[in-house]
C-alpha positions in Angstrom: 1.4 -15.8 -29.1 1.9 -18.7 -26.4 3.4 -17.8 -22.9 3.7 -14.3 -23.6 1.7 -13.2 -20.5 2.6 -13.0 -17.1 0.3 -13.5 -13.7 1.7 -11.3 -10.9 0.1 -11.6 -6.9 0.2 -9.4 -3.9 -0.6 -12.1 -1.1 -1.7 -10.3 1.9 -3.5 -11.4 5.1 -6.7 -9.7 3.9 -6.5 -10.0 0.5 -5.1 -11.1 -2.8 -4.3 -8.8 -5.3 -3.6 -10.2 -9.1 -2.6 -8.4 -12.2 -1.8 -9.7 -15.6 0.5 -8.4 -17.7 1.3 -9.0 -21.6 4.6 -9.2 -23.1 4.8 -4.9 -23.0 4.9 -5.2 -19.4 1.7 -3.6 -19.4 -1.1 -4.6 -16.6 -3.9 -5.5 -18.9 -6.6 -7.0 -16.0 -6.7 -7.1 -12.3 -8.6 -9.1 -9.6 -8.7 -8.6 -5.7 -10.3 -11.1 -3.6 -10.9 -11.1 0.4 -9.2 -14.0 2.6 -9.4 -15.5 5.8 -6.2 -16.1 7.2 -7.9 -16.9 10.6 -6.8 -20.4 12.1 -4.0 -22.4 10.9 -5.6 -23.7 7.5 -2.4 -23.0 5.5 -4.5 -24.4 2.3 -6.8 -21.8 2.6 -4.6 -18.6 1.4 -3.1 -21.7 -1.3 -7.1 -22.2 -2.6 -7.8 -18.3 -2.6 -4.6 -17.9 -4.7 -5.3 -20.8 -7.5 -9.6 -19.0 -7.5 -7.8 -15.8 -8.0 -5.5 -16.9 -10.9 -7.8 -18.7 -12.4 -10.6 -16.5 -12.6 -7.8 -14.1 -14.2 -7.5 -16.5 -16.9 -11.0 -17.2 -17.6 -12.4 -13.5 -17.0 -9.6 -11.7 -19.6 -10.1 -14.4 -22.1 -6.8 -16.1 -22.5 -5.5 -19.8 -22.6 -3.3 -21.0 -20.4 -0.7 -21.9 -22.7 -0.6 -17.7 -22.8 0.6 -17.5 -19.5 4.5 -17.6 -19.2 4.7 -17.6 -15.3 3.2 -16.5 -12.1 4.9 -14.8 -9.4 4.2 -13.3 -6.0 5.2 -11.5 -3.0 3.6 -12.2 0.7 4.2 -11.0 4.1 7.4 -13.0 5.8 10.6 -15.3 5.7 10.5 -16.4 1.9 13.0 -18.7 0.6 12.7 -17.3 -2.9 14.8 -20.1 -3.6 12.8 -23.2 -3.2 9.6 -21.2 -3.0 8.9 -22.3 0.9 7.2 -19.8 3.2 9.5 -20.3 6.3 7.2 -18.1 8.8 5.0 -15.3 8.3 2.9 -12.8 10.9 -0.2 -12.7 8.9 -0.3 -15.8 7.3 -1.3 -19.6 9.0 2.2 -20.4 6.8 5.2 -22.2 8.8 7.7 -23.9 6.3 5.1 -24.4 3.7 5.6 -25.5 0.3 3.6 -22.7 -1.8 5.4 -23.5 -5.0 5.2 -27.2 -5.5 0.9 -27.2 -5.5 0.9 -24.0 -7.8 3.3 -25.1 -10.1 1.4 -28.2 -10.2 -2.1 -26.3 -10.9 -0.8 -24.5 -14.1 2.0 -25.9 -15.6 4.4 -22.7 -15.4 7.1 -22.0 -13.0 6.1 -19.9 -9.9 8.1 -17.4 -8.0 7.4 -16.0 -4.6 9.2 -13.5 -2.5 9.0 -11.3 0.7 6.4 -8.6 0.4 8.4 -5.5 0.7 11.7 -7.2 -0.6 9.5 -7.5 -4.0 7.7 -4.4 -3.7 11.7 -2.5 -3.5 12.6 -4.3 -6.2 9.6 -3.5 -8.2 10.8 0.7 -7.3 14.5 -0.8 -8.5 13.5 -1.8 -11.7 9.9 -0.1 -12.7 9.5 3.0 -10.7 11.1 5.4 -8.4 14.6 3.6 -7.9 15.3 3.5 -12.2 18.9 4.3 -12.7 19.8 3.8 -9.0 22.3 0.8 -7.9 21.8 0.9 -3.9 18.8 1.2 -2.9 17.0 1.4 0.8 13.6 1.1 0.4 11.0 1.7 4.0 7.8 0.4 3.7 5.6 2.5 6.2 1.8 0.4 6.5 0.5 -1.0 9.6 4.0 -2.0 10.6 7.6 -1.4 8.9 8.8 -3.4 5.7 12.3 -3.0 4.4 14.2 -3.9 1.4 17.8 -3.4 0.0 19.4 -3.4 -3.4 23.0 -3.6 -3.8 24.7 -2.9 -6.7 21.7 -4.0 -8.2 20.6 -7.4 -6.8 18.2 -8.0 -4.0 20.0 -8.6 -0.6 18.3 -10.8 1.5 20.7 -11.9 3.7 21.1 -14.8 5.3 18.3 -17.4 5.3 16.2 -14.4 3.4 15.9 -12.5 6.8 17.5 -9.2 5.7 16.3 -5.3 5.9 14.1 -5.8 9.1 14.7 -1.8 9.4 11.4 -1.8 11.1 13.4 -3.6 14.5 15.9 -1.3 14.6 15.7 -0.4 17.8 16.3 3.6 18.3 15.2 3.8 22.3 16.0 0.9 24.5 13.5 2.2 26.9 10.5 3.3 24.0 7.3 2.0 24.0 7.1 -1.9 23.5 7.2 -3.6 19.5 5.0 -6.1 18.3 8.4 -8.2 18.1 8.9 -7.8 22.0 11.6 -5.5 21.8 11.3 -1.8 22.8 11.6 1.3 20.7 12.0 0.0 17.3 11.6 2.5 14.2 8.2 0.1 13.9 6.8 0.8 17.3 7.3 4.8 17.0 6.9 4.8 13.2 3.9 2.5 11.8 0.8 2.1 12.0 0.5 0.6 14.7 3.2 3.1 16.4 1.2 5.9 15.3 -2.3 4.5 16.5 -0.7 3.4 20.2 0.4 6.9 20.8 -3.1 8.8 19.6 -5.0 6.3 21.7 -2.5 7.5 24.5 -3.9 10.8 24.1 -7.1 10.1 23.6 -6.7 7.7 27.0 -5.5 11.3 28.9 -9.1 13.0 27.8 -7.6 14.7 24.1 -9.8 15.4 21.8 -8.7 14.1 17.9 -10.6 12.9 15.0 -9.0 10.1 15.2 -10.8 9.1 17.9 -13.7 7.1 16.4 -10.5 5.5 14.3 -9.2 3.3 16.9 -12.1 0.9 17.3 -9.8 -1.3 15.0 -6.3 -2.3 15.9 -5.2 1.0 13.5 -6.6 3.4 11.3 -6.8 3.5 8.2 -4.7 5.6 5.9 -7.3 7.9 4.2 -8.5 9.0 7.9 -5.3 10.2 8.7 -4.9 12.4 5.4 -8.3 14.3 6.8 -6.8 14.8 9.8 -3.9 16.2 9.0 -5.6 18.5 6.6 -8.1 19.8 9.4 -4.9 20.3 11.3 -6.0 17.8 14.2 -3.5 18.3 17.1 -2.7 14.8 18.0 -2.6 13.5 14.6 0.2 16.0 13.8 2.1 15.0 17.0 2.0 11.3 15.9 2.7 11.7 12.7 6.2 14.4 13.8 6.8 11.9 16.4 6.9 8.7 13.4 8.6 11.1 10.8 11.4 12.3 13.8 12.2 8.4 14.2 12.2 7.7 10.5 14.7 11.0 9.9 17.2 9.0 12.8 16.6 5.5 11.2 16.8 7.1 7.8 20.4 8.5 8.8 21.8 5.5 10.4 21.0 3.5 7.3 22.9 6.3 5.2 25.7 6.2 7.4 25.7 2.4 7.3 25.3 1.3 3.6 25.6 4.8 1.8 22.9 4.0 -0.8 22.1 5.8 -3.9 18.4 6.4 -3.2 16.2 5.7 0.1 12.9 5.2 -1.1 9.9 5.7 1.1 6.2 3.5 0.0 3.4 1.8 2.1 0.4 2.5 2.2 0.8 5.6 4.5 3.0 6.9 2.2 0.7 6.7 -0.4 -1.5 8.6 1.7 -0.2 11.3 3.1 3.6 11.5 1.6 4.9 14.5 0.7 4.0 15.4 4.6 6.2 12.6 5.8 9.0 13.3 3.4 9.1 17.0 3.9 9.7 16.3 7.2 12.3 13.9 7.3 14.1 16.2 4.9 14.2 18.9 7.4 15.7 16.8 10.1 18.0 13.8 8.6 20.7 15.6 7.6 21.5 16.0 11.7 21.7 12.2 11.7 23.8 11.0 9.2 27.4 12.8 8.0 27.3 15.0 5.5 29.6 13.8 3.2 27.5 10.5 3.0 24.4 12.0 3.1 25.2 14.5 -0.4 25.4 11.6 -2.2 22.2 10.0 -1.6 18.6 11.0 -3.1 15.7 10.8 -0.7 12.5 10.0 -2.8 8.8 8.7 -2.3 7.9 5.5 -4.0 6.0 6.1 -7.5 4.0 2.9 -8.1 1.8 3.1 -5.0 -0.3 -0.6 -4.6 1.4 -2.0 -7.7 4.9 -1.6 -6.5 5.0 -5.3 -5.0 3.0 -6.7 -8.5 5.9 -5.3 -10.5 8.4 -6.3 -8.1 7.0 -9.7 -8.7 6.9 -9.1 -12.6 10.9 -8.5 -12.0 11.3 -11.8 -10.5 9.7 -13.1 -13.9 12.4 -10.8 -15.7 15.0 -11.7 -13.8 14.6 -15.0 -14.3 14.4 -14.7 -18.6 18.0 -13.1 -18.4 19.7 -15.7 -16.2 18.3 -18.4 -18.5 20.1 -16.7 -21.6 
């Protein structure tokens, strides 16, 4: 049957991740491939994006009259609107027109969102966040992603720049952010805030696993699940030290928008977290009020890597019922 299937993208700064999926909403191939977002050749990413669709088409046998529409999130200011990247950290993209060449390529309409903003959505509407209305999604990976349904939209604010939660600052005088401010939830919490503090350690003659870790700008995820199970000292203090930020980040966003649910993804999360919401569960009830905080479920994010390929998919479906 013709435009039945759908062509969904994770566009990272490393990678492209594609999925298709047929009419069942069922992922019936997938495709990453590597990228070099070194430079400013903004066409690169574009060219790595139409190789990775196409070969998804060719490889899974279908026509492309089959495919109903392709969809995407990527890391940055999206105007989901018009389909313009308006800046992003990992990406050589500055107010670049991803929709218009793509559109162009394949004949079907393209949609393109932030990362994490689609990735929330996809928990809203395929995975952990079913049957919630407000939703506070925190997106724990090499830095801090947020996303925010309200009464069962997307919010992105204004000019698409909502749910930085990852530059709320929580220590005037904490240890410096990637954005230039100081103690933001990303700079105790992430990655990155995770890795600065155990090469801190390490710097002051402690011992960790971690150790060999830090020849990168941050570990990887997997490494820090084997530390935390050999019960590596510094390990457990960086990881008590992001999970005590994200329990007083956690309650000021409960305080503020009394969601439904706060869901917790990334690939951290996907690593190691039942440890990281065990311990926000023992301490966020001291940061928020109580009769907010009984209201609101606290839950970790169930589709793991695909979350941000069905949050794309959503886009897709969101899109069918507004045309009705």
């Amino acid at each position: 049957m013709a435009g039945t299937y759908n062509i969904c993208l994770d566009i990272g700064g490393t990678k492209v991740l594609g999925a298709i999926f047929d009419s069942k909403n069922k992922i019936t191939y997938r495709l990453k491939k590597k990228t070099k977002a070194d430079g400013d050749d903004s066409q690169n990413i574009e060219k790595v994006i139409i190789s990775v669709v196409e070969e998804m088409i060719n490889e899974s046998g279908l026509k492309r009259d089959q495919i109903h529409a392709i969809s995407a999130g990527a890391p940055g200011v999206v105007n989901s609107e018009t389909g313009i990247v308006l800046f992003s950290p990992n990406l050589p993209w500055r107010n670049y027109d991803i929709r218009t060449p793509i559109e162009k390529k394949f004949g079907v309409p393209f949609y393109i969102g932030n990362d994490v903003n689609v990735g929330v959505l996809g928990e809203y509407k395929y995975g952990a966040g079913r049957g919630y209305k407000n939703i506070v999604g925190l997106f724990v990976g090499t830095g801090m992603g947020g996303g925010l349904i309200l009464n069962g939209k997307l919010f992105t604010g204004n000019e698409f720049k909502a749910a930085e939660y990852g530059h709320m600052i929580l220590d005037p005088e904490g240890p410096l952010c990637g954005c230039g401010q100081r103690g933001c939830l990303e700079a105790f919490s992430s990655k990155k805030g995770m890795t600065a503090y155990i090469r801190q350690q390490v710097g002051r003659g402690r011992k960790s696993m971690m150790e060999d870790q830090l020849v990168n700008e941050v570990f990887k995820s997997k490494s820090l699940k084997k530390a935390l199970e050999a019960e590596d000292a510094v390990a457990m203090e960086a990881v008590d030290r992001a999970c005590h930020y994200l329990a007083v980040g956690t309650g000021n966003l409960i305080n503020t928008i009394s969601p439904d649910l706060v869901v917790y993804g990334g690939g951290v999360i996907e690593a190691v977290g039942q440890i990281f919401l065990d311990k926000i569960l023992a301490e966020v009830d001291r940061y928020c009020m109580p009769s907010i905080r009984s209201t609101v479920d606290l839950k970790i994010a169930e589709l793991g890597d695909d979350s941000n390929l069905y949050g794309a998919l959503a886009m897709i479906e969101g899109d069918k019922k507004k045309a009705k």
